[in-house]
N, C-alpha and C positions, 0 to 999 in steps of 0.2 A: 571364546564365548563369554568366558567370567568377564574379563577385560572390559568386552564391550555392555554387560549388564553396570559391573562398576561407572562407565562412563556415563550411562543413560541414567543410573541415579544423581551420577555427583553432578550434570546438567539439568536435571530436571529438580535437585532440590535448591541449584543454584538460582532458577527462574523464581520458585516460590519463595525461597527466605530473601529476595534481593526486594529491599524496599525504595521502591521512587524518590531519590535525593536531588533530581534536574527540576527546575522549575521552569515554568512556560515563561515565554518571551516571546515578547511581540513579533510576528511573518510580519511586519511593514512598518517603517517609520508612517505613512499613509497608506490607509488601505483605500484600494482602487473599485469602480463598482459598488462602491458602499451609499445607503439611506442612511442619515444618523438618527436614528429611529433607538428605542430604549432596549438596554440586554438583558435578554430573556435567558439566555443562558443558566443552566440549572444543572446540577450532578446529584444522580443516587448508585447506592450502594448494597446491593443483594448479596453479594460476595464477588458482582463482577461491576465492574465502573461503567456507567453509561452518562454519559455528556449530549445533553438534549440542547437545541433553541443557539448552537453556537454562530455568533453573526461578527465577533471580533475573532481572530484566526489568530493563531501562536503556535510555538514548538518547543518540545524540551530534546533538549542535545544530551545525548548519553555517550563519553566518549570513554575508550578503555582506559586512556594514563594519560597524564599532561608530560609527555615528553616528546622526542624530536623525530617518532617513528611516523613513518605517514601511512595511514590503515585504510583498507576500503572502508566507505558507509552505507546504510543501507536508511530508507525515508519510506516511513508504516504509517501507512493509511489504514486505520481501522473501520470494519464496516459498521454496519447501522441502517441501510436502505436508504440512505442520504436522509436521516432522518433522525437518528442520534449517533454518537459514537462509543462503540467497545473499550472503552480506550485501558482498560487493564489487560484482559485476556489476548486482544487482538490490539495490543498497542503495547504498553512496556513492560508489561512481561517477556514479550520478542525482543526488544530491548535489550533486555538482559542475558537471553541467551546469545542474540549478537556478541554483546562482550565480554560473554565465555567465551567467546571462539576468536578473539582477537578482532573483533569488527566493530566501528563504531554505528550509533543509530540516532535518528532523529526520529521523535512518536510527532506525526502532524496532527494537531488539532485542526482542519480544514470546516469552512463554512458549510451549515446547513441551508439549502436552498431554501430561501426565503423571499418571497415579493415585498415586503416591508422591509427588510434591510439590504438589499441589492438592486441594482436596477436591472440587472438582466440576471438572474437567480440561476440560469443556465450553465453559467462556464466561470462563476463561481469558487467552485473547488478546484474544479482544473487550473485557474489563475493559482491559487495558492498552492497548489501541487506543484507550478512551475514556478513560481518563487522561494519553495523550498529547493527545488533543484538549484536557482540561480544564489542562494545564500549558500548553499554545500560549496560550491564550483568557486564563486567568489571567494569565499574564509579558507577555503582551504587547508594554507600553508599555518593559519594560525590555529585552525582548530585540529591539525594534525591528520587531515584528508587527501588520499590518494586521488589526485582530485581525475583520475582515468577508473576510477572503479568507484563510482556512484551508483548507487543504484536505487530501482524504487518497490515498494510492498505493499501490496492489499488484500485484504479478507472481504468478503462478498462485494460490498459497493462499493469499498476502500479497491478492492479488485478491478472493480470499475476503474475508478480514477486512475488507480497503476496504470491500467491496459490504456487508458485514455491518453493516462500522459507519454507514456513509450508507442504511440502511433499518429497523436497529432502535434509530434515537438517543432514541427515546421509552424505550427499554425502558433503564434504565441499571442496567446489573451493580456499580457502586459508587454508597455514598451520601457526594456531593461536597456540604463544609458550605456554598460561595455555588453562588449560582442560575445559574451558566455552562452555557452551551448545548455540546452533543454533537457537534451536528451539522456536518457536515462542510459547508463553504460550496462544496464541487466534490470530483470523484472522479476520481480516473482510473484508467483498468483496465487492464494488460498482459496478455494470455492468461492471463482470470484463469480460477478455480475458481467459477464463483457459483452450479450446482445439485447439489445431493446427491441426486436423484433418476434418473429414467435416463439421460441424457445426462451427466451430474454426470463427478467424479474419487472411485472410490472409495478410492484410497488416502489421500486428503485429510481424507473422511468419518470412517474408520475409525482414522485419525491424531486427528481432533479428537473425535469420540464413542467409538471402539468399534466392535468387527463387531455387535453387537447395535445396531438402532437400532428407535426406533418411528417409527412415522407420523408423528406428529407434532415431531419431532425433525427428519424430513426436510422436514417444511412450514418448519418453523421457520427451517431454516439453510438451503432452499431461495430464496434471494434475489430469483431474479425472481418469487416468488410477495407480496414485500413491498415492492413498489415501489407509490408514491401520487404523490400533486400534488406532494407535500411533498421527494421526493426530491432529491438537489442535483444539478444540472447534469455531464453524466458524458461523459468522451474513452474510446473504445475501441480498444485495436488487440488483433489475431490472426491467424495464418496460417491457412491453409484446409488444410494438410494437419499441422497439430498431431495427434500421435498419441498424448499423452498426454492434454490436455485440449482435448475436442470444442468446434469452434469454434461449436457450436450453443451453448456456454455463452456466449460476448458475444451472437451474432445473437436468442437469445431474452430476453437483458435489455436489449440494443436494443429489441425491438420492443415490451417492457413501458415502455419510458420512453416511449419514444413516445406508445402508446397513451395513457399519463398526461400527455402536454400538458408530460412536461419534457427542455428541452433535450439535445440527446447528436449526439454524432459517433462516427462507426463508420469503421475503416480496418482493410481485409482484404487480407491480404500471398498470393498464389498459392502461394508456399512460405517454408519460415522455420522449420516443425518449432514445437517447441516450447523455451521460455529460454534464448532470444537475446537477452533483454537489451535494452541502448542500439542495438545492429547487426544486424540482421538479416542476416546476408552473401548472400543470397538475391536479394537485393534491392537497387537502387540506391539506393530510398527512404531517409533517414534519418528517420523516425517523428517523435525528439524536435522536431526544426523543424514539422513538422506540429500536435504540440503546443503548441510558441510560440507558431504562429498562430491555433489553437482557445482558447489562454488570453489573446491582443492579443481576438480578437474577443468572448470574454465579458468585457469589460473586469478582466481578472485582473492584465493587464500594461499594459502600455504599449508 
């Protein structure tokens, strides 16, 4: 028991004293779907970073050591309601605990759904969700990436896009010239957003469609309606008393995986609200070791 309280501090004071030294770099020599319309783009700072008005997309690579080990990586979608990004608490901070644990991580700066700088503001993020996977997959050998254990992470809307991207890797929003795969080799979901229907987040919907939606638009980006065999291996956590995003959105794409015969773990906090991030204060649990352990036993780690 001492062991393990040692660990959960020397982790968790390594997330807070680790300062951001990656700097963002361009998702696209061309950005695709793009208006060249003026960047609005803006950052504040309360104690947690939020990234509003983002319509030029970038990423910062955080990798454990420049040597010749090839680590899995994992691609953190921070949430926001498609509408700012977390990007400290629920971006590199995770980051960082990634490479405590031998894992490398890319924090996506991903488009905020805009009609003035995109021509179809819809698929958007997902396009840059799936060029962060096709930069991981490509660089691989030289950024030190197991490039069979890719994987991808979101917190509420970022959860959205996760789930998005690990269910419509067939459908690709860019045409990538080699034949690299989309698909995410694992998912993990933070109270995420994954249905636009009635249990859904409508401010998430209405951030990345519009108040006008059709049916099929809500099938579309309705997630657990697009889960198969084929889906990658998925960690969940959520509180049960989330008052933003109903916790019936992980328990009902739980039970879709399930039902498909693929792998997932589900961990349900009694309270915790909702974007808490690495800590739940709610809670003694510290989640991310729960992840370590769910990513030792899919042999993700070691």
């Amino acid at each position: 028991m001492k062991n393990k309280i040692l660990l959960f501090i020397l982790i968790f004071s390594t997330i807070h004293m680790s300062k951001s030294t990656a700097q963002y770099l361009p998702l696209y020599d061309q950005i695709p779907n793009y208006i060249d319309a003026a960047n609005e783009e803006n950052v504040t700072n309360d104690g947690i970073i939020r990234i509003a008005k983002v319509s030029i997309p970038a990423y910062q690579y955080f990798r454990v050591a420049k040597d010749n080990l090839k680590r899995p990586c994992v691609i953190i979608c921070p949430g926001g309601g498609y509408g700012i990004l977390a990007a400290s608490h629920e971006g590199t901070d995770v980051a960082a605990f990634f490479n405590s644990i031998g894992v490398n991580a890319i924090v996506l700066k991903y488009r905020i759904p805009s009609s003035k700088h995109q021509l179809d503001k819809t698929i958007a993020p997902l396009q840059d969700a799936q060029q962060a996977m096709y930069l991981a997959r490509k660089n691989a050998a030289d950024w030190g990436i197991d490039d069979h254990k890719i994987g991808i992470m979101g917190f509420s809307a970022g959860g959205h896009l996760a789930s998005t991207a690990a269910t419509h890797f067939d459908d690709l929003k860019i045409n990538f010239p080699e034949n690299i795969s989309c698909r995410p080799d694992f998912q993990i979901l933070i109270y995420p957003v994954i249905s636009f229907g009635s249990f859904g987040h409508s401010g998430s919907r209405d951030n990345l469609i519009g108040p006008t939606i059709s049916e099929d638009q809500v099938h579309y980006f309705s997630n657990e309606e697009r889960v198969t065999k084929n889906t990658p291996p998925a960690f969940l956590v959520h509180a049960k008393d989330d008052g933003a995003v109903p916790v019936a959105n992980s328990i009902q794409y739980y039970n879709q995986l399930m039902q498909h015969q693929v792998p997932a773990e589900i961990y349900l906090f009694d309270k915790g609200g909702h974007g808490f991030g690495m800590k739940n204060d709610a809670s003694e649990v510290f989640w991310p070791t729960l992840l370590q352990q769910w990513m030792i036993h899919q042999n993700i780690i070691k």
